[in-house]
C-alpha positions in Angstrom: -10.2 -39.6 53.8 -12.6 -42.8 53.1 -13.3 -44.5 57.1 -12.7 -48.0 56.4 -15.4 -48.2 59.2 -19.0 -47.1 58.3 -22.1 -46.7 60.3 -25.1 -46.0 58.9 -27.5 -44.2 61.3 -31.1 -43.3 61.7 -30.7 -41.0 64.6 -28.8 -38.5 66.5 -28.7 -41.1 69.2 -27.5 -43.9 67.8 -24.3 -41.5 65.8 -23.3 -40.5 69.5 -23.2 -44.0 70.3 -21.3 -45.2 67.4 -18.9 -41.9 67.4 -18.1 -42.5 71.6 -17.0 -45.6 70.3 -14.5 -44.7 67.5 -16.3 -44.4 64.9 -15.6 -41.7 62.4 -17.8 -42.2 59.6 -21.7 -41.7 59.9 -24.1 -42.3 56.5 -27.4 -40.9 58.0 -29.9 -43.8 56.3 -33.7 -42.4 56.7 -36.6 -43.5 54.1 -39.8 -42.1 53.0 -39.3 -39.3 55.5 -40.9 -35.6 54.3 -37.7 -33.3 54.0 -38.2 -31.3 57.0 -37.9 -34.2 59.0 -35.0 -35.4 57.2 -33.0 -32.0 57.8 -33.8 -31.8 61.4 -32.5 -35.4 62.2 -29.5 -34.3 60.0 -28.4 -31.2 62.0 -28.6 -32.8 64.6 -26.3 -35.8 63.7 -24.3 -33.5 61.9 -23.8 -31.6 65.7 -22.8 -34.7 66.8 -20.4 -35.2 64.0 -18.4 -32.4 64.2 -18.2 -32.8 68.1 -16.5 -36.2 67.3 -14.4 -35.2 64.3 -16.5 -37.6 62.0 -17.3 -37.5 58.3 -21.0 -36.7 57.8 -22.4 -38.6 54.7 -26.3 -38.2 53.7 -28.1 -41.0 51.8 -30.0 -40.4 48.9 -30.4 -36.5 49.6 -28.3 -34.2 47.1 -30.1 -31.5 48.1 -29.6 -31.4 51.3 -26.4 -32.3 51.4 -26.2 -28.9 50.0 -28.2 -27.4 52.2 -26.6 -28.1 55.4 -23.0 -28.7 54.2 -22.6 -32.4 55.0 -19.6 -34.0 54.1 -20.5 -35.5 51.1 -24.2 -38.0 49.7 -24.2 -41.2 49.5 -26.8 -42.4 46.1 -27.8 -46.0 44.9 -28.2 -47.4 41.8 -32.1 -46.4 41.4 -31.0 -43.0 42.6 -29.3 -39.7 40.9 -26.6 -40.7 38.6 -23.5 -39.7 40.0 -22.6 -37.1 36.8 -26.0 -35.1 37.9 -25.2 -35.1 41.6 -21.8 -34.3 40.8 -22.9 -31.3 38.4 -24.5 -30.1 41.6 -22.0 -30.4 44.4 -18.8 -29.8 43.1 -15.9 -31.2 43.9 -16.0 -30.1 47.5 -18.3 -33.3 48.5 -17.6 -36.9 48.6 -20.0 -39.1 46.8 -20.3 -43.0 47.4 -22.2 -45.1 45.1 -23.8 -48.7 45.7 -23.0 -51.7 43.3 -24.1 -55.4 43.3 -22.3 -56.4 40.4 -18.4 -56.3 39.1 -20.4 -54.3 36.1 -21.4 -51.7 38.2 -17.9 -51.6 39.5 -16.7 -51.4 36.2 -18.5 -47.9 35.4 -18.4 -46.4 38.7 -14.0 -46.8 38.3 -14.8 -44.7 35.2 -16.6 -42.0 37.1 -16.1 -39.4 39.6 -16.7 -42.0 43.2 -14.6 -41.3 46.4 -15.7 -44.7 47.3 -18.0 -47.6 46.4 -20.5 -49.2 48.6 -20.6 -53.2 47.7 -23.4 -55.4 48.7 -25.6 -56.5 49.7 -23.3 -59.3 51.9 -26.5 -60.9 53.7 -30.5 -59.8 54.0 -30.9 -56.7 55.9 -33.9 -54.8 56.9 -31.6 -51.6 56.7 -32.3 -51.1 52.7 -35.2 -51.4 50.8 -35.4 -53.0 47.5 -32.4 -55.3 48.3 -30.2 -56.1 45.4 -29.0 -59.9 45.1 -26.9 -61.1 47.8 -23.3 -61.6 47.2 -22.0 -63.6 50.7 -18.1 -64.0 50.6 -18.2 -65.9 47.7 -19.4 -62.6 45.6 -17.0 -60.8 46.8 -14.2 -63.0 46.0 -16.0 -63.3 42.5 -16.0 -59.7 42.2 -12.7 -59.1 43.4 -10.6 -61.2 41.3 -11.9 -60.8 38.2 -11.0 -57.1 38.8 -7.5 -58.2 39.2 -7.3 -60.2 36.0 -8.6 -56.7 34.3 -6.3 -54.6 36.1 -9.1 -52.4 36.7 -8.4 -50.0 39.4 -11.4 -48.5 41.7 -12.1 -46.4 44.2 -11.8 -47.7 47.7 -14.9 -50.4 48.0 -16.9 -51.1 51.3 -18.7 -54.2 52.2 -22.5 -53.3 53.1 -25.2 -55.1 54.3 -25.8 -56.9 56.9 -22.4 -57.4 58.1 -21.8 -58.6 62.2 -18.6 -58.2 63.8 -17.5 -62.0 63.0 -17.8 -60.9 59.3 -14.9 -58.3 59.5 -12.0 -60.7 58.8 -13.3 -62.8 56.5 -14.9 -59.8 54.5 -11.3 -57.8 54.8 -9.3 -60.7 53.2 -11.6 -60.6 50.2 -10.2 -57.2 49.1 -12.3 -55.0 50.5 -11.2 -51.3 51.9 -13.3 -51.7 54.6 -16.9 -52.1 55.7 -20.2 -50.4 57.1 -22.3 -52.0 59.7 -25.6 -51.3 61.4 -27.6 -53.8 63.3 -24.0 -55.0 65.0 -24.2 -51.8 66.9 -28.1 -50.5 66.5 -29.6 -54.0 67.8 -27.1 -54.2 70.6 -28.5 -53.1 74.5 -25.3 -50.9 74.8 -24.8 -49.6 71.3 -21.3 -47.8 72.9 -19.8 -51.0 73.9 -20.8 -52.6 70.8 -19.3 -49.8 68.8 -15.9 -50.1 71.2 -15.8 -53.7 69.9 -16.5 -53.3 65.9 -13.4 -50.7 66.4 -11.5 -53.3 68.5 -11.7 -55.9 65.9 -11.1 -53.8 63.1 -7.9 -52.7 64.7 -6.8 -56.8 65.9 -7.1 -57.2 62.1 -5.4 -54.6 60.9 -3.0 -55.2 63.5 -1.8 -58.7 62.0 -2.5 -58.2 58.5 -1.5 -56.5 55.6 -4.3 -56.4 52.6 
């Protein structure tokens, strides 16, 4: 099942934080690392994932993915096209792609995508090569011109720079759900900031119907 609440990790450390508090889905985010390093932070995120009971998803790494049986790879637009990195993992994996545009949404509800990855929503320093931002008013854009094409999609996640005062406003745009970062990572006590992104997910949800 898609998490409606994403984190996207660097570390082992910051996944135990995020997972203590509720979280259930962890993207493992590294750059420009050599793959050796890649797979040992991945194991060990992986460990904590499976103590926890949370999906495991691997940015940008097909192969390894493969390699240590993660739950499934996350790929942007400048990376593998999903047909290639579905041609290699199955059907047994889940594979999220990025968009920035309702084109890109367009051809990835044409595809094989458990889910879609929609941003970016502000700067972040998370992602390199940042696409244009969309703030709420893209996603509202985005969002109903997909309705007045009747196109259906895969379950879509806000991405990008996203705080916890962002959740409601971002939610009543359409949106499945979202992933967040910095709202935990830059945080003194990453658990306690992870308790409240899963806190104010769950008021929303609570009084809400999207």
């Amino acid at each position: 099942m898609i998490q409606p609440v994403q984190f996207i990790a660097s570390s082992a450390e910051q996944a135990a934080a995020a997972c203590s508090g509720g979280v259930k889905w962890i993207q493992l985010r590294l750059k420009q690392v050599e793959y050796a390093h890649y797979k040992t932070i991945a194991l060990a995120v992986q460990q904590v994932c499976k103590q926890y009971g949370a999906v495991f998803i691997i940015d940008d790494n097909v192969e390894l993915v493969f390699d240590i049986k993660a739950d499934g790879v996350h790929i942007g637009k400048e990376d593998m096209p999903i047909t290639d990195a579905r041609k290699l993992l199955g059907n047994n994996y889940m594979i999220g792609c990025t968009a920035n545009t309702i084109d890109d949404i367009i051809i990835l509800s044409d595809s094989t995508a458990d889910y879609i990855g929609l941003g970016p929503f502000r700067f972040t320093t998370t992602k390199q090569k940042l696409s244009p931002i969309l703030g709420l008013k893209g996603y509202k854009t985005i969002f109903n011109e997909l309705k007045k094409l009747n196109i259906r999609v895969p379950p879509v996640i806000g991405i990008g720079g996203v705080e916890i005062e962002d959740m409601a406003p971002l939610l009543y745009t359409g949106l499945y759900g979202i992933a967040v970062s910095g709202a935990i990572v830059k945080e003194k006590n990453m658990l306690h900031a992870a308790q409240r992104v899963m806190q104010q997910y769950h008021k929303i949800i609570s009084v809400n119907t999207f």
